[in-house]
C-alpha positions in Angstrom: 212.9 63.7 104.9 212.9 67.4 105.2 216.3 68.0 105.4 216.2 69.8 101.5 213.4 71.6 102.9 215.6 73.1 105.9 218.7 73.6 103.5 217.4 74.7 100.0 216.6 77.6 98.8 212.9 77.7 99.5 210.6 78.9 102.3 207.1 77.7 103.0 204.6 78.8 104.8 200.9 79.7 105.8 198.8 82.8 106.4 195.4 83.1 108.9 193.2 84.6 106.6 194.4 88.2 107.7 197.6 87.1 106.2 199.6 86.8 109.1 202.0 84.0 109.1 201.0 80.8 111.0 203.8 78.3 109.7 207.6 79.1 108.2 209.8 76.6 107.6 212.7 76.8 105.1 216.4 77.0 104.0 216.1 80.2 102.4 215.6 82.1 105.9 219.3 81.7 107.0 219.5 84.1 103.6 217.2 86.9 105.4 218.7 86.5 109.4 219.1 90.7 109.1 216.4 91.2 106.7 214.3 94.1 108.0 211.2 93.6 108.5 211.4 90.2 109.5 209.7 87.1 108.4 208.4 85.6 111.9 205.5 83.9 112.8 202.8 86.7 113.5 203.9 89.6 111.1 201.9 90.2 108.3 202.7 89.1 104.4 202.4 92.7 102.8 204.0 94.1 105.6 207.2 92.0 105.1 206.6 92.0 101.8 205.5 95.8 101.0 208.9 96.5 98.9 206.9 95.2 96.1 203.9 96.2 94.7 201.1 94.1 94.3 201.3 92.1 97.3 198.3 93.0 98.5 196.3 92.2 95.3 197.7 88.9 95.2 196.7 88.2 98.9 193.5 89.7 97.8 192.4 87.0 95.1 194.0 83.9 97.2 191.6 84.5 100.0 189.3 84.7 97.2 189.8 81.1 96.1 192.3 82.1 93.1 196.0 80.4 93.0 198.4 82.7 91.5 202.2 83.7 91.4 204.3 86.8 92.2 207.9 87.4 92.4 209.0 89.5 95.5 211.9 91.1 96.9 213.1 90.7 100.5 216.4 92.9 101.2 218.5 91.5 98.3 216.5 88.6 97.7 214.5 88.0 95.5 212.2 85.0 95.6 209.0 83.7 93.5 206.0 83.1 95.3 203.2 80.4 94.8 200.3 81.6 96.6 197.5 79.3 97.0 194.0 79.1 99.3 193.7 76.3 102.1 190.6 75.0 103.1 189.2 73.9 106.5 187.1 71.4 107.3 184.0 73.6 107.5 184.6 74.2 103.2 185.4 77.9 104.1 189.3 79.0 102.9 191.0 79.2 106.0 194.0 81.3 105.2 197.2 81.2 102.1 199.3 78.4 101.4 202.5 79.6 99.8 206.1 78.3 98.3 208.9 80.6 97.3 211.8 79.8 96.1 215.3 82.0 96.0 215.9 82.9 92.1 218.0 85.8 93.0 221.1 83.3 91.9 219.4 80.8 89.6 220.8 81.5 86.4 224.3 80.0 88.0 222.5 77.7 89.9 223.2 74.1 88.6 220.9 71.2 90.3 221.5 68.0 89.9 218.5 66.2 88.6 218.4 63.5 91.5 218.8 66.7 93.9 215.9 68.2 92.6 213.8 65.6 92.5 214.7 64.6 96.3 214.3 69.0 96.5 211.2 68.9 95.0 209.4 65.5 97.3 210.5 67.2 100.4 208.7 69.8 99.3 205.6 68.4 98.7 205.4 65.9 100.9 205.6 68.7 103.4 202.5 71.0 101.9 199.1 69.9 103.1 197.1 69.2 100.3 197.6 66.8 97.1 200.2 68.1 94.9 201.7 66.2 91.7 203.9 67.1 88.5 203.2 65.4 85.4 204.8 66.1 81.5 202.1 67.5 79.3 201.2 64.4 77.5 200.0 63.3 81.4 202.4 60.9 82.3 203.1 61.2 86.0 206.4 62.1 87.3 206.3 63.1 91.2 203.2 63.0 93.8 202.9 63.8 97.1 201.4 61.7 100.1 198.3 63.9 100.1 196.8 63.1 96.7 197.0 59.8 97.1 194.8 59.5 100.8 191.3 60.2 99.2 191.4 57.6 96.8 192.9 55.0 98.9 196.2 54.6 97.1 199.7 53.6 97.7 203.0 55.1 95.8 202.9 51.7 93.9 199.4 52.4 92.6 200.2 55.2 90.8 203.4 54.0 89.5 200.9 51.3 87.9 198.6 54.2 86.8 201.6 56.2 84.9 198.9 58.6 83.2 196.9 61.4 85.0 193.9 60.3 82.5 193.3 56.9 85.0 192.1 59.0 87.8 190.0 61.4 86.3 186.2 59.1 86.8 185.1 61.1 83.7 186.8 61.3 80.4 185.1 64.7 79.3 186.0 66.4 82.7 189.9 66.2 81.6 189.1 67.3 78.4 187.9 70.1 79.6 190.3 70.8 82.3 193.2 70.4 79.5 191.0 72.5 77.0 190.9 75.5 80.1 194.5 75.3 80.8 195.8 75.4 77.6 194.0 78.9 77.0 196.0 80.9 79.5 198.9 78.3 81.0 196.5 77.5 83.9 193.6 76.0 86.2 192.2 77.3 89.3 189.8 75.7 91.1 188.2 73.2 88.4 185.7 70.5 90.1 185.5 67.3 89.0 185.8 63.3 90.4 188.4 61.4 90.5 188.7 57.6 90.8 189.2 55.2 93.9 191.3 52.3 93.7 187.9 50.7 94.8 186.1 52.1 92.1 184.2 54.7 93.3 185.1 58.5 93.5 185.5 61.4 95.1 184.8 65.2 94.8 188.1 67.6 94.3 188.8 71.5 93.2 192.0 71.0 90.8 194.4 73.9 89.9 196.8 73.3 87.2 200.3 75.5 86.5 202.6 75.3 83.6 206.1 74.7 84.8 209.6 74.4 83.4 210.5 70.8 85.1 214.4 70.3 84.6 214.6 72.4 81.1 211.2 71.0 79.6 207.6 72.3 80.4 205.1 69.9 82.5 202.2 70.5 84.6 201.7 71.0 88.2 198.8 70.3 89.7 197.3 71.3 93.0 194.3 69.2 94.4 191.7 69.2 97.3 189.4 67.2 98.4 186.1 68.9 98.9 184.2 65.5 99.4 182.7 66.3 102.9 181.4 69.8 100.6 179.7 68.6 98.9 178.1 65.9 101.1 177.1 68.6 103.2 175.9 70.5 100.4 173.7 67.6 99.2 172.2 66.5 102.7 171.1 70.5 102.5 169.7 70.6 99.3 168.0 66.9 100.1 166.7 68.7 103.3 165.3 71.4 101.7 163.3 69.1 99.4 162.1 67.4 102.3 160.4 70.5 103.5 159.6 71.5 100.5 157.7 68.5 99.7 156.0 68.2 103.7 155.0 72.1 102.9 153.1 71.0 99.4 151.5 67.7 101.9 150.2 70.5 104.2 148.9 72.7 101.7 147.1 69.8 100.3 145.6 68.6 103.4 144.3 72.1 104.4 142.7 72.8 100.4 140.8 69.2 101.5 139.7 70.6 104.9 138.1 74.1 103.2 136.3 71.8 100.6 135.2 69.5 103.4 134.1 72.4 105.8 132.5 73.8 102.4 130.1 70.5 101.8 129.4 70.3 105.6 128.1 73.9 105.6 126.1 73.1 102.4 124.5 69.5 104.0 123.4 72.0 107.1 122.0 74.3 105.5 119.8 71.9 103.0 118.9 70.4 106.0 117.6 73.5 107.7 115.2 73.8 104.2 
């Protein structure tokens, strides 16, 4: 399944949160076998990258939960990079997520549309977190495994769904998301729920990119699941009312004691008169 992955023109891979690379996988890299410096596991991603300016900004507000873009140069390469934040399990960002792809050539690059869409689900079927491209009246065109696990779904349920709008668990949350986006051409980071196929819902952080998809614009959406977040942030807040509310209990019980001690004091000493 990830033979496109090996042979396009694309390299992924992920950053420790000091930027050095952890995972590298793509085509692109038979493109850069003399490059110096090198992209190997270990280097660092402004060091290989520091022909360019910028690169360190861009790290910069990734490890800062931001998802942006930045196109780079490697020898005579060029390549644009999509640079998002990964999270671990704990909810803290763990390190930098990132797809570029080779557009040193694409002006004479021609694609065949089945290609790119086998190109394209090799691709995100690969990345570690829920990915999906939809047109921008919302009607889903290509998903990845990943989005589909929280909710419970198979490839079939969302071919039924068609429309992004069926898994948002509020209406006024997508409004809002679209409203965002539209401003400036992108989403980072927007919380909201989305639907089960059982009904319920879970917690995710949604980023949103405009994209040209085969000549016409759609969006691309990146999605997490922050679900065990925010059950741990509840069971803390719940946990601080707890001892909030035994603190008020104990106050209460020692204001009774000093009025008690007070009437006792007052009973002795009328009965010394």
């Amino acid at each position: 399944m990830l033979s496109l992955l090996v042979k396009g023109p694309v390299i992924l891979f992920a950053t420790d949160t000091t930027g050095k690379f952890t995972y590298i996988q793509g085509g692109a890299l038979a493109t850069l076998d003399k490059v110096v410096p090198r992209l190997d596991l270990g280097e660092s991603f402004d060091g290989v990258f520091k022909a360019t300016s910028g690169v360190t900004e861009a790290m910069g507000k990734v490890l800062e939960g931001e998802v942006t873009e930045i196109a780079v140069k490697l020898g005579q390469r060029w390549f644009n990079l999509t640079l998002q934040p990964w999270v671990n399990a704990q909810g803290k960002i763990g390190g930098m997520l990132g797809l570029g792809i080779d557009v040193t050539e694409l002006a004479a690059t021609k694609i065949a549309v089945g290609e790119a869409q086998h190109l394209y689900k090799s691709l995100f079927d690969a990345v570690p977190v829920g990915l999906g491209i939809a047109d921008l009246q919302g009607n889903l065109i290509i998903w990845n495994e990943e989005i589909m696990k929280p909710g419970g779904y198979l490839s079939e349920d969302i071919k039924k769904l068609a429309n992004v709008s069926q898994l948002y668990y509020d209406a006024a949350d997508r409004a809002e998301a679209l409203r965002l986006a539209k401003e400036t051409g992108h989403l980072d980071r927007f919380e909201t729920r989305f639907r089960k196929k059982d009904g319920g819902f879970y917690f995710t952080a949604m980023s949103l990119r405009q994209i040209d998809y085969h000549g016409k614009l759609a969006w691309l959406a990146l999605v997490e699941d922050i679900s065990e977040r925010e059950q741990a942030e509840a069971e803390s807040i719940l946990h601080s009312r707890e001892l909030e509310n035994l603190n008020k209990l104990l106050i209460g019980r020692e204001v009774k004691m000093v009025e008690l001690k007070k009437k006792l004091s007052e009973l002795e000493a009328k009965a010394h008169d």
